[in-house]
Each structure stands twice: as structure tokens, then as C-alpha cells.
N, C-alpha and C positions, 0 to 999 in steps of 0.2 A: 461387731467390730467397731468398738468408739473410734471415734474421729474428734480431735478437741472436746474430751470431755462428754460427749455425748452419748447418749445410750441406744442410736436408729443401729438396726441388725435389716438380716436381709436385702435386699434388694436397694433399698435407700442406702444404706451403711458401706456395701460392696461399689454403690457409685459413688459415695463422697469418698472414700477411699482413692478410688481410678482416677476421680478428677482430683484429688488434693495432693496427690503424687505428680498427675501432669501438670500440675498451675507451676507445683514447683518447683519441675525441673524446667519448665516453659521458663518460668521468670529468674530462675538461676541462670541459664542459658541467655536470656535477653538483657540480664544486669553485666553479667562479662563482657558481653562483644558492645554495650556501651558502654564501658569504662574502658576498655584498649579502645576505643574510635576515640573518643574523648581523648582519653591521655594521649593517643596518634596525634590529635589532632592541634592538641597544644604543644605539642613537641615541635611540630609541623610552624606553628607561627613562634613560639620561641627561635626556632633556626631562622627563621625570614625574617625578624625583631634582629637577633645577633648578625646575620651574615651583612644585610641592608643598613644599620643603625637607623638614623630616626626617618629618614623617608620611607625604608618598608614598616616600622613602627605600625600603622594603621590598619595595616592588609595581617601585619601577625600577633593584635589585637584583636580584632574580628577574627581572627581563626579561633585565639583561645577561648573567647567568648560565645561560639560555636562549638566547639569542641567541650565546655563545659556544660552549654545549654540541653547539646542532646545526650551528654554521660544524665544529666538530670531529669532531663524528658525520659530517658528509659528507666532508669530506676521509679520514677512513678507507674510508668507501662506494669514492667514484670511486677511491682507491690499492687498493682490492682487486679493482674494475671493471678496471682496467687491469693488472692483475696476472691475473687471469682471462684476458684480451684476450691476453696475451702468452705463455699456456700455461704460468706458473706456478704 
């Protein structure tokens, strides 16, 4: 059973398989739910920026900036889940 190209069968082959399936729906699963937090979360200080003009400015600044640090923290997460998953 290759797995990227490779030619382990048996017993090695049937586990890079098991785990290279689980890395990536692990890290499919963990890039979604931070990109809706993220995008939540900048919508979230967008509205506080819009609703307050420039004295909530700060507080929905820092949200977006939050909001896009951890959409970016988890896309590192699941790309290193799935790079795990794949035995590199």
C-alpha cells in the first residue's frame, strides 16, 4: 500500500496509511474551526471599530489581530498534524 510514493507494505504501510488519513482529517478539522474563530473574531472587532468609531478602535484592533494570529497559529498546528500523520 504506497503512501507518497513509497513502497512499505504490510504492517508499516497499513500504519502510515491509518495515521496519514488521521493527520488529515485531524488538520482539515483543526484548519476550519480556526478560520471561522479567526474570521468570528475579526468580524467581532470590525463591529466594535464600526459601532464605537475611534475610542473602541483599540479593543477591535486587538480583536482582529487575535483573531488573525490564532486563524494562523492553527494552520501551522494542523500543517504540522498532517506532516506528523505522514511520517515526516
Amino acid at each position: 500500500m504506497p503512501v507518497n510514493g513509497s513502497q512499505d507494505s504490510g504492517v508499516t504501510g497499513a500504519a502510515k496509511f491509518v495515521t496519514s488519513t488521521l493527520g488529515n482529517t485531524v488538520g482539515g478539522v483543526g484548519r476550519t474551526v480556526g478560520g471561522v474563530t479567526g474570521a468570528a473574531t475579526r468580524g467581532v472587532g470590525d463591529t466594535i471599530s464600526g459601532a464605537t468609531g475611534s475610542a473602541g478602535r483599540p479593543v477591535g484592533d486587538a480583536l482582529n489581530s487575535a483573531g488573525t494570529g490564532l486563524e494562523d497559529g492553527t494552520k501551522r498546528v494542523a500543517h504540522g498534524v498532517e506532516n506528523a500523520g505522514q511520517w515526516k
